[in-house]
C-alpha positions in Angstrom: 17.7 3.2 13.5 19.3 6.4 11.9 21.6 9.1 13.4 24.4 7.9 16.1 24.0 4.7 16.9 24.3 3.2 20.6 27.2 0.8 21.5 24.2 -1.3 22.2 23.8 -1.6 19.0 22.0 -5.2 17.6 23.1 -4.9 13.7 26.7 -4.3 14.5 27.5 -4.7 10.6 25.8 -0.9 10.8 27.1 2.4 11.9 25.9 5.8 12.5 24.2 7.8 9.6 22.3 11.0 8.8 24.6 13.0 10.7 25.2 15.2 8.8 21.6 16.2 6.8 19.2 15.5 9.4 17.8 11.7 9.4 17.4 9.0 7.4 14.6 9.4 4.6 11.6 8.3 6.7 7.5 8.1 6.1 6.2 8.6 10.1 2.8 7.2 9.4 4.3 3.5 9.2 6.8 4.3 11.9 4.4 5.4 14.3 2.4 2.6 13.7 5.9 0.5 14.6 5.9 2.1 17.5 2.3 1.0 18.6 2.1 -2.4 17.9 5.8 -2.8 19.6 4.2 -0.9 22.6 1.5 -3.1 22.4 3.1 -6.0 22.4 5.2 -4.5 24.9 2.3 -3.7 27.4 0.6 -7.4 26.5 3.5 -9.8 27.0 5.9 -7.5 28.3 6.9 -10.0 31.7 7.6 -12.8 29.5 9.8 -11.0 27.9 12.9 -11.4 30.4 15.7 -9.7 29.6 14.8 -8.3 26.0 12.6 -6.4 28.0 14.4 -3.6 28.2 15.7 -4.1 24.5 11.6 -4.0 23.7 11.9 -0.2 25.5 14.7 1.0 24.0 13.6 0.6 20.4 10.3 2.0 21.3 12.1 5.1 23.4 14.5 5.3 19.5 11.3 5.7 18.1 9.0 8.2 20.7 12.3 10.5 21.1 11.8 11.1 17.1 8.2 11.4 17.0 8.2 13.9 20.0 10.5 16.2 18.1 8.6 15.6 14.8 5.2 17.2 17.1 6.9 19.7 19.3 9.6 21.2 17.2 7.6 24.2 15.8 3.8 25.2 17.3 0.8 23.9 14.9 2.9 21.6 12.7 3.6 17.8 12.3 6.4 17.1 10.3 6.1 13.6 8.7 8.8 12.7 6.3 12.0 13.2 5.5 13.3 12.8 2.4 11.8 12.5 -1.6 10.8 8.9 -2.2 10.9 9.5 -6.0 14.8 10.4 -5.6 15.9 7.5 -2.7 14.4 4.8 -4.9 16.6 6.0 -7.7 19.5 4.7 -5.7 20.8 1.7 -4.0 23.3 2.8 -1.7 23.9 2.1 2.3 22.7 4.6 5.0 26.4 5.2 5.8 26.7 7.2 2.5 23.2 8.7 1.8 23.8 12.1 -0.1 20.6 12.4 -1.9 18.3 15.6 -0.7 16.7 15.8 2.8 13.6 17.5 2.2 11.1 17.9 5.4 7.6 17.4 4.8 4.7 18.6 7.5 0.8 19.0 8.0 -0.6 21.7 9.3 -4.3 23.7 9.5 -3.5 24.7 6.0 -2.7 20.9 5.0 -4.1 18.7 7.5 -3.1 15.1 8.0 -5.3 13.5 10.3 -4.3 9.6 9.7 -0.6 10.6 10.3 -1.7 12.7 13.6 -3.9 9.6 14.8 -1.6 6.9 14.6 1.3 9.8 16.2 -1.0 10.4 19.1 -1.9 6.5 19.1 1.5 5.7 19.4 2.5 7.6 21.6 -0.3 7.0 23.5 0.9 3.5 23.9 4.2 4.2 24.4 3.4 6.1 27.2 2.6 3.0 29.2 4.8 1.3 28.5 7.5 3.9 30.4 4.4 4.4 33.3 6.2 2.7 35.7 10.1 2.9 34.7 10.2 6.4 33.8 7.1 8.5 34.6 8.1 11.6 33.7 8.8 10.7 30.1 5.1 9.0 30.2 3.8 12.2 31.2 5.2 13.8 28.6 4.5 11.2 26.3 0.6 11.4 27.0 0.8 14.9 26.9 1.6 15.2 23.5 -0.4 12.3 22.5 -3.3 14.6 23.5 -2.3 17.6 21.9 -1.7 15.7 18.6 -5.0 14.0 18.8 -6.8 17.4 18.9 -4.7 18.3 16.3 -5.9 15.3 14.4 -9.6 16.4 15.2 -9.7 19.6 14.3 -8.1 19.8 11.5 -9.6 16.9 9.5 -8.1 15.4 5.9 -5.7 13.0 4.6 -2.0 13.8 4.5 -2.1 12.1 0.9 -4.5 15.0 -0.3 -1.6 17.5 1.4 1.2 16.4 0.4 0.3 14.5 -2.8 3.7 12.3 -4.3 5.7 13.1 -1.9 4.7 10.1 0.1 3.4 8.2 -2.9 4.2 4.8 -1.6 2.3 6.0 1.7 -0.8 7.0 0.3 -4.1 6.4 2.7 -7.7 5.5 1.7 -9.0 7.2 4.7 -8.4 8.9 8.0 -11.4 7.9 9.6 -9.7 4.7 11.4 -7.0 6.6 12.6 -8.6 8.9 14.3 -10.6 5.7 15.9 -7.5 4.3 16.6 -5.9 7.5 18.3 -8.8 7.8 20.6 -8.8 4.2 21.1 -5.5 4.3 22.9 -5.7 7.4 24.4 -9.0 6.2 26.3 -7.0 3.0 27.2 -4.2 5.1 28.7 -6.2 7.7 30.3 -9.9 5.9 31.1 -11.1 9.5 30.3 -14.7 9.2 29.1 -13.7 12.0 26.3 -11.8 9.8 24.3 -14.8 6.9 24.5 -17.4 9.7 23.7 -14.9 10.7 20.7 -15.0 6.8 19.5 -18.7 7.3 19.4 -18.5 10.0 17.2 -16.0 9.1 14.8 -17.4 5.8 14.6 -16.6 2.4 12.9 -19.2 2.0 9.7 -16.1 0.2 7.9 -15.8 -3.9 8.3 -12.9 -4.7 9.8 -11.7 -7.8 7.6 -8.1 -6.9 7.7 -5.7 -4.7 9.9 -2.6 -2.9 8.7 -0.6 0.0 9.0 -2.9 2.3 6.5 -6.3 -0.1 8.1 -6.7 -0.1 11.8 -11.0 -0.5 11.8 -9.9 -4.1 13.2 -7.4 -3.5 16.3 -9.5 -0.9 17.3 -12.1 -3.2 18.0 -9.7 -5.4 19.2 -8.4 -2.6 21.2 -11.5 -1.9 23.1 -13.1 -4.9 23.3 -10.4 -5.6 26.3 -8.7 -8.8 24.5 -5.5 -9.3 26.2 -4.2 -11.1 23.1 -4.0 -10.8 19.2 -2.0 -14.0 18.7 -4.6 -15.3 16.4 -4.1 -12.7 13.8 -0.9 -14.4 13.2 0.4 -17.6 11.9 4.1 -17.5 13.8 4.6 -21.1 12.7 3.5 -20.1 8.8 5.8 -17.2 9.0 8.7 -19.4 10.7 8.8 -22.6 8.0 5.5 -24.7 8.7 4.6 -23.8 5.1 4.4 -26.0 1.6 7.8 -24.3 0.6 9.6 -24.6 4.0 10.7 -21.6 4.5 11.2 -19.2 7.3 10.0 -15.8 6.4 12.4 -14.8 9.3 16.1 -13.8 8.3 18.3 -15.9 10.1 15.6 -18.5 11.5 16.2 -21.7 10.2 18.0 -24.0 7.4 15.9 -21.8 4.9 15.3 -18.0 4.8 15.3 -15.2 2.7 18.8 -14.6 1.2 18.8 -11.8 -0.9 16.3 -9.4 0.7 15.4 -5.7 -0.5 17.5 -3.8 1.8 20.1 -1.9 1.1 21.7 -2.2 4.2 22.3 -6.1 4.3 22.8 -6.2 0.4 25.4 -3.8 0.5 28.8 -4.1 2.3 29.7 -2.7 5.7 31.2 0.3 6.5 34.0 -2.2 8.1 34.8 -4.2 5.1 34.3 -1.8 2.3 34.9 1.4 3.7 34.6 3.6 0.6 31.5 4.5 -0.7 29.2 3.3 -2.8 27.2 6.2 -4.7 23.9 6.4 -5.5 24.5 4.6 -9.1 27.3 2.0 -8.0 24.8 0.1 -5.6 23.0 -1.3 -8.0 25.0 -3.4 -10.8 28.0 -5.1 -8.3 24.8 -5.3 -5.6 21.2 -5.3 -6.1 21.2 -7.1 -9.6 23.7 -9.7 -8.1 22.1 -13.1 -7.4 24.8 -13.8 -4.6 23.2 -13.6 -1.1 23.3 -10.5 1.0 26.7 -10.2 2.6 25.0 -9.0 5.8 22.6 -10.8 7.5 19.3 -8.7 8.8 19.2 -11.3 12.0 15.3 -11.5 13.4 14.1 -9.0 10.4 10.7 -10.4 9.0 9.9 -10.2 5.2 6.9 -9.4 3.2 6.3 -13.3 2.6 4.8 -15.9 0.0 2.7 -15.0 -2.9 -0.8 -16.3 -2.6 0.3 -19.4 -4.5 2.7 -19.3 -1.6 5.8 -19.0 -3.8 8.6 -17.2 -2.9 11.0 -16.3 -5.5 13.8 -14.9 -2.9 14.9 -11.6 -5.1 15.9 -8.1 -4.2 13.5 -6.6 -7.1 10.0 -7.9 -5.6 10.3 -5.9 -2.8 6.4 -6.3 -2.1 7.8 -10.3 -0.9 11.1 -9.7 -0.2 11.6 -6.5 1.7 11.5 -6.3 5.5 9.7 -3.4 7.3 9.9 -2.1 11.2 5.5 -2.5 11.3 6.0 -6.4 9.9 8.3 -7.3 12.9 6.8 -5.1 15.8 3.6 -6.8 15.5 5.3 -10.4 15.8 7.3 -9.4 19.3 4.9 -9.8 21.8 3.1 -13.3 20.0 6.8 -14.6 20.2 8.1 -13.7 23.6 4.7 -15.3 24.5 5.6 -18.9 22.9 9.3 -18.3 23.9 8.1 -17.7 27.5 5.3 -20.6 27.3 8.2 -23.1 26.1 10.9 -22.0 28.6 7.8 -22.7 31.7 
């Protein structure tokens, strides 16, 4: 989360950020594909959830709120990121104290972006009904704009990647094709309209889908549509949580053994509370990320990259591709836990 944060607040070694430049330095296409699989989890295991129920809707709601702005704000534009990558790598310093340049990036007819449209209108798609029954009016609204972003998607075909080129180098896309598959996907889940289905036919879905991820989505859309109400064997949640040849729990926090020094700035660096000057872009990096001392905050529940394929895990801040946690890791875990956790407590 980035902006002002809620007294609700999980990570309370955090506090509020991006106040004063817009938002923290952000790439929508893997956010919105956050926001789908938590909705989908959401929508799939959603009553065995209990209390974290609501918990599951406000982080999606943290989410939609964003990526309604990000398609409403101005008429025949999507922005997509904020922020250059190539300067925020160059520093290691906590969201408290970001200074480096906040510059907005969009697609539009001119420079379409149809993967980032489809997994927007996908998401929020989703998301949608999730709030159908809580909050209707925010579903409408929700589906409304998942429609207009879908057409967007459609009729203005190309990858974002080809638009707006190293901007979002380390969110580059093959192709946009299983995006928009994806988009219409959802959008004929939430609205049974025979438009979407006759869209799916078009598209089509010539790619084999032997993986799914946030830049591959061939394989849950044929999950998607062929009505499975659960996607609990694409993971291994006992792998991920220790039952592995090194032991350990690919879960921060889970465990006698877990990630300690993980590539986030946020939990590598010290809090706002007990270091309350900041850290610049440069000064992050030698008393911090080169360090081999464990994280002084821990990123409770966040899920790492995980093992190698000799499944080795070397447990350092510089191989982020193993060590760093992302929001589209952990939202596609919630609904396959609260599904044991639920099983377990019956």
């Amino acid at each position: 989360r980035s902006g002002r944060l809620p007294t609700s607040q999980k990570v309370t070694w955090r506090s509020s950020s991006g106040l004063s430049d817009g938002f923290l330095s952000r790439f929508n296409f893997p956010m919105a594909f956050t926001t789908t699989m938590l909705s989908w989890g959401t929508l799939e295991y959603g009553k065995r959830m209990g209390p974290q129920l609501n918990e599951a809707r406000a982080a999606i709601r943290w989410a939609t709120d964003y990526l309604l702005r990000c398609a409403t704000q101005t008429p025949g534009k999507l922005y997509v990121g904020v922020g250059d990558p190539n300067v925020d790598h160059k520093c290691w310093e906590r969201p408290e104290d970001m200074d480096t340049v906040r510059t907005v990036y969009s697609v539009s007819a001119s420079n379409p972006g149809s993967d980032v449209a489809g997994e927007t209108a996908a998401a929020l798609a989703a998301a949608s009904m999730v709030f159908r029954k809580v909050d209707p009016k925010y579903a409408g609204l929700l589906l409304r704009t998942a429609r207009q972003v879908f057409d967007f998607a459609m009729q203005y075909r190309g990858a974002y990647s080809d638009s707006l080129g190293s901007a979002i180098q380390p969110i580059l896309t093959v192709v946009f094709q299983d995006e928009l598959l994806w988009g219409a996907a959802w959008l004929f889940r939430a609205t049974n309209q025979m438009s979407y289905y006759n869209a799916l036919k078009s598209i089509g879905a010539d790619d084999q889908p032997d993986l799914f991820s946030w830049d591959n989505k061939y394989a849950g859309a044929h999950v998607l549509l062929s009505r499975v109400d659960s996607f609990t064997s694409y993971l291994k949640v006992d792998y991920i949580l220790g039952d592995n040849p090194i032991r350990m729990s690919y879960m921060v926090g889970f465990g006698p053994n877990f990630p300690k020094r993980i590539h986030h700035r946020g939990s590598s660096l010290p809090s706002k509370a007990s270091h309350p000057q900041a850290i610049g872009c440069d000064g992050g990096f030698q008393s911090f990320f080169y360090t081999a001392n464990p994280n002084p905050n821990i990123l409770t529940g966040a899920i790492v990259g995980g093992p190698n394929q000799n499944d080795g895990f070397p447990d350092e801040r510089s191989d982020y591709s193993h060590s760093e946690p992302a929001t589209y890791i952990n939202a596609a875990v919630v609904g396959p836990l609260a599904y044991f956790a639920s099983s377990l407590r019956n």
